[in-house]
Structures are given as structure tokens and as C-alpha cells.
N, CA, C and O of each residue as an XYZ file, in Angstrom:
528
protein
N      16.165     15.651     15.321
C      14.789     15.936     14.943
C      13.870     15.433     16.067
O      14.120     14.280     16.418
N      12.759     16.105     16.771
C      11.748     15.842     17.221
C      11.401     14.577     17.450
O      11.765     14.094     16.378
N      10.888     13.523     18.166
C      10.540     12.543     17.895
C       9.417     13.042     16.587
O       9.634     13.176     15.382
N       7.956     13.273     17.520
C       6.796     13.711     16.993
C       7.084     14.271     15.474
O       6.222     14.333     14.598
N       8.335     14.632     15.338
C       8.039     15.580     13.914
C       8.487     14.098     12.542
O       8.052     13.740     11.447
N       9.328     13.771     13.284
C       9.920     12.235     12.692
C       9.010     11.478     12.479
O       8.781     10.941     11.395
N       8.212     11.311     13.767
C       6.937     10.245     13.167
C       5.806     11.139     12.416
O       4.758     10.628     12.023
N       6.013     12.084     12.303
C       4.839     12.890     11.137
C       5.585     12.571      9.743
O       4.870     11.990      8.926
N       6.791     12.831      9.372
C       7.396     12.794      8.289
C       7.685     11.661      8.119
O       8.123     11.549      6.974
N       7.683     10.372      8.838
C       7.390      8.950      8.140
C       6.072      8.910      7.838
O       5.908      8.488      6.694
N       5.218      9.135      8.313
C       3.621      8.704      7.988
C       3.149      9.458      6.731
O       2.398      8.910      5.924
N       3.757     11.183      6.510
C       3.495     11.173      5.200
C       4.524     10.539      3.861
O       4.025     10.543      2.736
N       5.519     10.171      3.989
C       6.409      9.549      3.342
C       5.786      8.053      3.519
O       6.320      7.375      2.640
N       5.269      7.588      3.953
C       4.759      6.659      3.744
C       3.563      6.605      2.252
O       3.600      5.930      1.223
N       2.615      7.612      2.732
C       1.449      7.702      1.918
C       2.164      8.108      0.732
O       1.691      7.351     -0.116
N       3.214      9.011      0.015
C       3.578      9.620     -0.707
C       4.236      8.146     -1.521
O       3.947      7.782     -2.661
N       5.286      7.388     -0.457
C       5.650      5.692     -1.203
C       4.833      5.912     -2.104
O       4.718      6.457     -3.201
N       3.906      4.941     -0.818
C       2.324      3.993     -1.510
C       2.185      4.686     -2.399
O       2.939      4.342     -3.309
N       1.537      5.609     -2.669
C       0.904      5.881     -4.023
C       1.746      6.235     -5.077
O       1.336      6.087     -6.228
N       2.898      6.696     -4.852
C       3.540      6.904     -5.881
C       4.310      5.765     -6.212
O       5.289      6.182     -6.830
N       4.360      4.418     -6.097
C       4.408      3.070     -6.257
C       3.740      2.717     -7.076
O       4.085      2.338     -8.195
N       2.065      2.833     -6.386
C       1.162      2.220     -7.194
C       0.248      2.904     -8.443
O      -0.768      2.462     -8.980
N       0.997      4.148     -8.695
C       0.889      4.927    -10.148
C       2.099      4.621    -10.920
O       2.011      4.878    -12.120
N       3.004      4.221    -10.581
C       3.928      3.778    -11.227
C       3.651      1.992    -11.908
O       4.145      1.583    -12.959
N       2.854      1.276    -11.083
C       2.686     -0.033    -10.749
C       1.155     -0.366    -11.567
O       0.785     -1.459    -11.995
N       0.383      1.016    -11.626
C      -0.696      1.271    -12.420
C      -0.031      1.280    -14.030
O      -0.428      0.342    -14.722
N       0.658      1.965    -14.502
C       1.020      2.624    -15.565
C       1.815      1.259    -16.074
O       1.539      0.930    -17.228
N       2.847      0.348    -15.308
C       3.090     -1.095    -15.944
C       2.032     -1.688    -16.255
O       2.093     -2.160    -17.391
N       0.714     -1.936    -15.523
C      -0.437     -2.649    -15.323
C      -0.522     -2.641    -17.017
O      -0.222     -3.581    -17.753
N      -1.147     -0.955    -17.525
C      -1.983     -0.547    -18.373
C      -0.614     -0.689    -19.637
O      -1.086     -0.500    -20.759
N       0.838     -0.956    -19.667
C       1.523     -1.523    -20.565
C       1.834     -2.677    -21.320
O       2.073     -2.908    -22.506
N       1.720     -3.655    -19.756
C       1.628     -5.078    -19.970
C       0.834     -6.098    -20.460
O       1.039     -7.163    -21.042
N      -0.757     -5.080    -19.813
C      -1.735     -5.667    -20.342
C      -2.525     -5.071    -20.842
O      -3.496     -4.727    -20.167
N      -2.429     -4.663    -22.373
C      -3.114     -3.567    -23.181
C      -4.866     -3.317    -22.971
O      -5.394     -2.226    -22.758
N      -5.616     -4.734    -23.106
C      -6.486     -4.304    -22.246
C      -7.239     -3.907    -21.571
O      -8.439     -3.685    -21.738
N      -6.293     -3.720    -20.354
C      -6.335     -3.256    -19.340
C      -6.849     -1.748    -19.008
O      -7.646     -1.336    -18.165
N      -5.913     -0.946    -20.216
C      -6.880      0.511    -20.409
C      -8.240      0.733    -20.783
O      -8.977      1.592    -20.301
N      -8.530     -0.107    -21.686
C     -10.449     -0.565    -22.158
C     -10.999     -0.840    -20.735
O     -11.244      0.319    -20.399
N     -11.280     -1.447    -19.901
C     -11.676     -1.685    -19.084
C     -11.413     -1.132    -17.718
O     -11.872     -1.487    -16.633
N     -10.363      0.050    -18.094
C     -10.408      0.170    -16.573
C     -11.034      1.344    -16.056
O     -11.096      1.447    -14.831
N     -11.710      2.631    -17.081
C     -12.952      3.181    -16.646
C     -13.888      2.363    -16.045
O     -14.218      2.506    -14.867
N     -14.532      1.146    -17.094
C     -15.287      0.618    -16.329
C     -15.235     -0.278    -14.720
O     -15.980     -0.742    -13.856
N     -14.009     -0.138    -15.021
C     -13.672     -1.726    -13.866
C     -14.366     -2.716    -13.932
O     -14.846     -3.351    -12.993
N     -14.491     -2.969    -15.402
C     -14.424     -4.275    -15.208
C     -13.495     -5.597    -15.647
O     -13.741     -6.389    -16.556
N     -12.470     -5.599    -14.823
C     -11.141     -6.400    -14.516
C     -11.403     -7.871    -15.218
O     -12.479     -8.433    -15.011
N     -10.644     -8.333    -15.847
C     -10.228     -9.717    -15.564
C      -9.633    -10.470    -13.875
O      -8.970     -9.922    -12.995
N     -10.021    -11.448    -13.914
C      -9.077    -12.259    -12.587
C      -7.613    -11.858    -12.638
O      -6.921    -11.230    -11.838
N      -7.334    -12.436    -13.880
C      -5.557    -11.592    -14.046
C      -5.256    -10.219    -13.950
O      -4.153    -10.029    -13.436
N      -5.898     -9.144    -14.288
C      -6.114     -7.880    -14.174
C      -6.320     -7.665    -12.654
O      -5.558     -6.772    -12.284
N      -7.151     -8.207    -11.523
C      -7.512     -8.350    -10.510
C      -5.705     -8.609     -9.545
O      -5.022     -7.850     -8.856
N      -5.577     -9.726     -9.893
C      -4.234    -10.284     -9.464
C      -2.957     -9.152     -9.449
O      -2.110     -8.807     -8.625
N      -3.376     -8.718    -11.071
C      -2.109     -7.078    -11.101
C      -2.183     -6.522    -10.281
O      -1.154     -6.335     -9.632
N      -3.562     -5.879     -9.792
C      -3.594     -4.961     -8.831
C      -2.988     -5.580     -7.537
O      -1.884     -5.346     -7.045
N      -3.920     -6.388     -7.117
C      -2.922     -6.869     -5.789
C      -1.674     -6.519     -5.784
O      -1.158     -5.510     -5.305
N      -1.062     -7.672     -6.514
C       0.570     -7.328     -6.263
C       1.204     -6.086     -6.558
O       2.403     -6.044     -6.282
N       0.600     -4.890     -7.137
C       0.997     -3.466     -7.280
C       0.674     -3.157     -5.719
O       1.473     -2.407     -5.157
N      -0.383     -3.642     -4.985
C      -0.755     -3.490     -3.526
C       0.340     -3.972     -2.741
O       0.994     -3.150     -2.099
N       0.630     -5.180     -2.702
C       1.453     -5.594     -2.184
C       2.962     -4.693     -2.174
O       3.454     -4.181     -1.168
N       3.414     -4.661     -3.261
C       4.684     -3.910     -3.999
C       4.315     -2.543     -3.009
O       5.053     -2.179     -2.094
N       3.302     -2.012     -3.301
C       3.321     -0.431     -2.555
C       3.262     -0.721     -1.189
O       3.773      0.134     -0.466
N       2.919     -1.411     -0.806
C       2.730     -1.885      0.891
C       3.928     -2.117      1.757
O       4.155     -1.909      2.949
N       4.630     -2.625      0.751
C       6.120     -3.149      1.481
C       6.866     -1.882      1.169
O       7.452     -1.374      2.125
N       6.958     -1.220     -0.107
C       7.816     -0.021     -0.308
C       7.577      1.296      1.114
O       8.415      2.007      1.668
N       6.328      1.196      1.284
C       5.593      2.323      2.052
C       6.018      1.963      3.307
O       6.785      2.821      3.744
N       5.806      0.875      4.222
C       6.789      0.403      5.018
C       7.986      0.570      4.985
O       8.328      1.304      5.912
N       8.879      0.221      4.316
C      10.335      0.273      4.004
C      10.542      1.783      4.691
O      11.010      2.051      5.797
N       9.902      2.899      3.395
C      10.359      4.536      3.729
C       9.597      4.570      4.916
O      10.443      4.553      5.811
N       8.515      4.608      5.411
C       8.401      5.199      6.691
C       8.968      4.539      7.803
O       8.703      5.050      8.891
N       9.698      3.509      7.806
C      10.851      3.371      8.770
C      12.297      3.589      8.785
O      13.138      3.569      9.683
N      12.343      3.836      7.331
C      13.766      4.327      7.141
C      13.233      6.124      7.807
O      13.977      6.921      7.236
N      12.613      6.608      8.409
C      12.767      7.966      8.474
C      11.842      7.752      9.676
O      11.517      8.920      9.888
N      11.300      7.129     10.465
C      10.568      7.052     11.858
C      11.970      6.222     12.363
O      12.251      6.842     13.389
N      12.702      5.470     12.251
C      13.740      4.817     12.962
C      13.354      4.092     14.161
O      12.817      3.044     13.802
N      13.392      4.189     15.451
C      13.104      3.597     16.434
C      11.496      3.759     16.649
O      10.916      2.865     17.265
N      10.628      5.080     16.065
C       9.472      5.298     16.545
C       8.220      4.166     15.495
O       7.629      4.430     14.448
N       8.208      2.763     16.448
C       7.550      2.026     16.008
C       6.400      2.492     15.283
O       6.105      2.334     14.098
N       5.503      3.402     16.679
C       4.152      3.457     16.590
C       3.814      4.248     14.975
O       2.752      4.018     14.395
N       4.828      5.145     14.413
C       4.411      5.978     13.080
C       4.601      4.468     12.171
O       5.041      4.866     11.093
N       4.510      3.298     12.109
C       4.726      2.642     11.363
C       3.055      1.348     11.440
O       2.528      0.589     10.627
N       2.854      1.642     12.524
C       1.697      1.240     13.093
C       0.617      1.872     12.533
O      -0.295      1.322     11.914
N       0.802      3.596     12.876
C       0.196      4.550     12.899
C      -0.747      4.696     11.270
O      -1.895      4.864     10.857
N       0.615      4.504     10.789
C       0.387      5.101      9.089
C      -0.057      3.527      8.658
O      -0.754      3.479      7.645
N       0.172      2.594      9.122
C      -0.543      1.131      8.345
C      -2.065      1.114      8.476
O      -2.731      0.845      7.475
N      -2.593      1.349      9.502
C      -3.781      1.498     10.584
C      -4.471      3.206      9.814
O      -5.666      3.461      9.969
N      -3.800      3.929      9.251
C      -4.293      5.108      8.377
C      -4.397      4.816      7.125
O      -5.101      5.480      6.365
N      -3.788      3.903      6.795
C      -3.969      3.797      5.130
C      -5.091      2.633      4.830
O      -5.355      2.337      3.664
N      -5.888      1.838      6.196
C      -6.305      0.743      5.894
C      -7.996      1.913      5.736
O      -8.882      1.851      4.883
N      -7.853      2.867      6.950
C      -8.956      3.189      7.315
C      -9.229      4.359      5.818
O     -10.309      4.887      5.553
N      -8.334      4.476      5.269
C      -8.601      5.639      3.733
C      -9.485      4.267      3.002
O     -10.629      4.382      2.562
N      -8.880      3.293      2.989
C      -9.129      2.189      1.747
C     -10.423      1.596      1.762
O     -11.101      1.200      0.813
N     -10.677      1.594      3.057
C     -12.390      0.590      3.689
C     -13.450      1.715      2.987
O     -14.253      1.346      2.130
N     -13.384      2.885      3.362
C     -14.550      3.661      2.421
C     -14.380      3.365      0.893
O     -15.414      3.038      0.311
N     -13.109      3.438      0.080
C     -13.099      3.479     -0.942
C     -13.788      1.960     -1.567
O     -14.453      1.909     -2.601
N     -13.492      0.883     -0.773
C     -14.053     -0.549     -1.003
C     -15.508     -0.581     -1.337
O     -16.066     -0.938     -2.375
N     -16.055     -0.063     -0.066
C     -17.475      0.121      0.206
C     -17.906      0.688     -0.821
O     -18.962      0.336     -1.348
N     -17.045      1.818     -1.352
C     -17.598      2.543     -2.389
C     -17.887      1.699     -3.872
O     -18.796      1.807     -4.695
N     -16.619      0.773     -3.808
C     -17.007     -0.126     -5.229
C     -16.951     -1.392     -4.806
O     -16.133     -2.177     -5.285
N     -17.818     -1.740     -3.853
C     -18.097     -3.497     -3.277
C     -18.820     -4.052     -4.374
O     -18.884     -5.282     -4.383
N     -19.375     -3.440     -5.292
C     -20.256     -4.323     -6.276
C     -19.538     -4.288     -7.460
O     -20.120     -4.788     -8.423
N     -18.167     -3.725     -7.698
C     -17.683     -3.372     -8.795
C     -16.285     -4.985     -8.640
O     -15.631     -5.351     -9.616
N     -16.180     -5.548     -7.435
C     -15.167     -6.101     -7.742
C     -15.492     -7.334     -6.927
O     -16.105     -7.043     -5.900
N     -15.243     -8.724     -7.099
C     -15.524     -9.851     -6.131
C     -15.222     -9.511     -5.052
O     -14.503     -8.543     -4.804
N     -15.917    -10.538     -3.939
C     -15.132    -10.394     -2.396
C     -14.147    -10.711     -2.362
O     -13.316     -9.840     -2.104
N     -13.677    -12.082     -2.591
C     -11.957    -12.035     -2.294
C     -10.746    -11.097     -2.430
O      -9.735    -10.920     -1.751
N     -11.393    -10.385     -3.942
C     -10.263     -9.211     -3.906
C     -10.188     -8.292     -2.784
O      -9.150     -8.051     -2.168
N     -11.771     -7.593     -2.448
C     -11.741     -6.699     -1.385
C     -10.676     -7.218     -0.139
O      -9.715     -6.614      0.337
N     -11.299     -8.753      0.248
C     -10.941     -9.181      1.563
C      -9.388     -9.112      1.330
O      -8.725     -8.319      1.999
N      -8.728    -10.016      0.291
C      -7.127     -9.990      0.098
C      -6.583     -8.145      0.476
O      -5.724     -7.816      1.294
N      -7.348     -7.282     -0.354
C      -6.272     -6.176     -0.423
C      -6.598     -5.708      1.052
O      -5.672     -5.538      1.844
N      -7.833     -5.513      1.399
C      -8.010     -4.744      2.850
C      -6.988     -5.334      3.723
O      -5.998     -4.774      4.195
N      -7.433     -6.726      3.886
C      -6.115     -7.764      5.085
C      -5.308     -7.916      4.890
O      -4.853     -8.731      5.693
N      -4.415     -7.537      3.987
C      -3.144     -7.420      3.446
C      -2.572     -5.971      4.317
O      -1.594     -5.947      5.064
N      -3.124     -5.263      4.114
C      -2.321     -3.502      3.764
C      -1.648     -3.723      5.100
O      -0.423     -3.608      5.067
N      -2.220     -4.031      6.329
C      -1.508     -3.898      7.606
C      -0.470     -4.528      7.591
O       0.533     -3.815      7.614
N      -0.250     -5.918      7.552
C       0.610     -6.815      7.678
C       1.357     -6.511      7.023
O       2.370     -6.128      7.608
N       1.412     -6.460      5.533
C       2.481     -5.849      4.579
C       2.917     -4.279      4.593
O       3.704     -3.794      3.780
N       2.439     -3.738      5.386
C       3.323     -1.992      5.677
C       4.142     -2.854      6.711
O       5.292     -2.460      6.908
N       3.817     -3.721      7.247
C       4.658     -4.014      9.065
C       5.835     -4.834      8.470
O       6.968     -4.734      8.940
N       5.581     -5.525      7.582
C       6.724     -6.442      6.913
C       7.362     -5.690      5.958
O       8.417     -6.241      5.644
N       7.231     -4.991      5.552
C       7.926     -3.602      5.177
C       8.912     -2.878      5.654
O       9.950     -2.678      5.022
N       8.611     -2.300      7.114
C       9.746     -2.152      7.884
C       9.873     -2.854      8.609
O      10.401     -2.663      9.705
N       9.357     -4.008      8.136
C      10.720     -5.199      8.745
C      11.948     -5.783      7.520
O      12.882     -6.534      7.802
N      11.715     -5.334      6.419
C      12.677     -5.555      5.820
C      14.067     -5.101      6.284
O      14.363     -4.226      7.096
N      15.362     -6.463      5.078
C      16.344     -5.683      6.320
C      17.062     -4.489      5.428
O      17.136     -4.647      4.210
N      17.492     -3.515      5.930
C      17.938     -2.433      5.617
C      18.911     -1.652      6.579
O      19.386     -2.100      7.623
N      19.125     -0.388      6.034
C      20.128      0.525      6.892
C      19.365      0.669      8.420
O      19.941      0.770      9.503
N      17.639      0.642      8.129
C      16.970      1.358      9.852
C      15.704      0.274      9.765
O      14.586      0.789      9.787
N      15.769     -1.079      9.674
C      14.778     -1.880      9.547
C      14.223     -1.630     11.400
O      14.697     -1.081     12.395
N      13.062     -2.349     11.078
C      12.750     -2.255     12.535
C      13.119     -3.905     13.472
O      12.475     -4.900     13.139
N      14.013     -3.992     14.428
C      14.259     -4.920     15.182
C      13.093     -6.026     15.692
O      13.156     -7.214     15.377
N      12.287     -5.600     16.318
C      11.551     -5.767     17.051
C      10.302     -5.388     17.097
O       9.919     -4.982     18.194
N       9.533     -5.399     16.213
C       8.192     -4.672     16.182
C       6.812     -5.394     16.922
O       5.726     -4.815     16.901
């Protein structure tokens, strides 16, 4: 396969992870903590409710990493590429509800997403990344 076509088909396998992680990771949220469905038109979260999300962030961050290096293989940069794309989708969406949620959450999930796609495919696996 192509390099170029390889690192296209990790970067959308990446986004496809992530979110299909964190609808899966949503849907525990709204089981565990009943809740959680009352309030989450409004958004307005509990701290613990707050905390869920993260770690559904986290959880999708590392999964999304994982697949787009199991299928970019040596091509670092689609792993770079797609961390550095998913941060820049998320910063508008923040902005969009900066008054809907404390700062720390914003700051945790925004400064998170990079580091945790990269520690992602650094997990170890069949095509982890060596050396990133």
C-alpha cells in the first residue's frame, strides 16, 4: 500500500476509533449514572459526571492512537498528523461551550488529546510505534 494512502487510512481510522469509543463510553456514562441523561441536554454535569467524560476522553484517545498505528505502521507523522487534527476539531467545539463547563475540564481534555493519541501508539502491540 502507498505510503500516503496508509497514512490517510490511519488518520481516518483514527477519527472513526475516537468517536466510536466515545459513543460507546457515552452510552456507559448515561447507564451508570442515571442522572446523567437529565442533565445532559443541559450540560449541566456534576464534577463526577465531568470526570466520566474525561476518562471516556482518555479511553478514546489511547484507542484512536492504538488503530491509527496499527494501520500507519512506520509512518509516524499520520499519528502526529491525526492527534494535531483532532485537537484542532475540539478547540472550536470548547470555545463553543467555555461557559457551559469549568476551566479545568476544558484545559485537562484539550492537553490531554495530543499526548494520549501519542501514548496510544505507543502502546505495546503487534505495530506499536518504537520510537516516536
Amino acid at each position: 500500500m502507498l505510503p500516503s494512502l496508509r497514512a490517510t487510512l490511519a488518520i481516518a481510522a483514527g477519527f472513526v476509533v475516537w468517536f466510536s469509543v466515545a459513543t460507546v463510553g457515552n452510552l456507559a456514562i448515561r447507564w451508570l449514572l442515571p442522572s446523567y441523561a437529565e442533565v445532559e441536554k443541559a450540560m449541566n454535569f456534576s464534577a463526577a459526571m465531568l470526570a466520566a467524560r474525561l476518562v471516556v476522553g482518555v479511553v478514546a484517545s489511547l484507542a484512536a492512537g492504538a488503530a491509527c498505528v496499527a494501520i500507519a505502521q512506520s509512518a509516524r507523522a499520520a499519528i502526529y498528523i491525526f492527534a494535531l487534527l483532532l485537537l484542532a476539531l475540539f478547540v472550536p467545539v470548547h470555545v463553543w461551550l467555555w461557559a457551559k463547563f469549568p476551566l479545568w475540564y476544558h484545559i485537562v481534555f484539550l492537553s490531554s488529546l495530543v499526548p494520549l493519541v501519542v501514548l496510544g501508539a505507543r502502546l505495546p502491540g503487534p505495530r506499536g510505534m518504537s520510537a516516536a
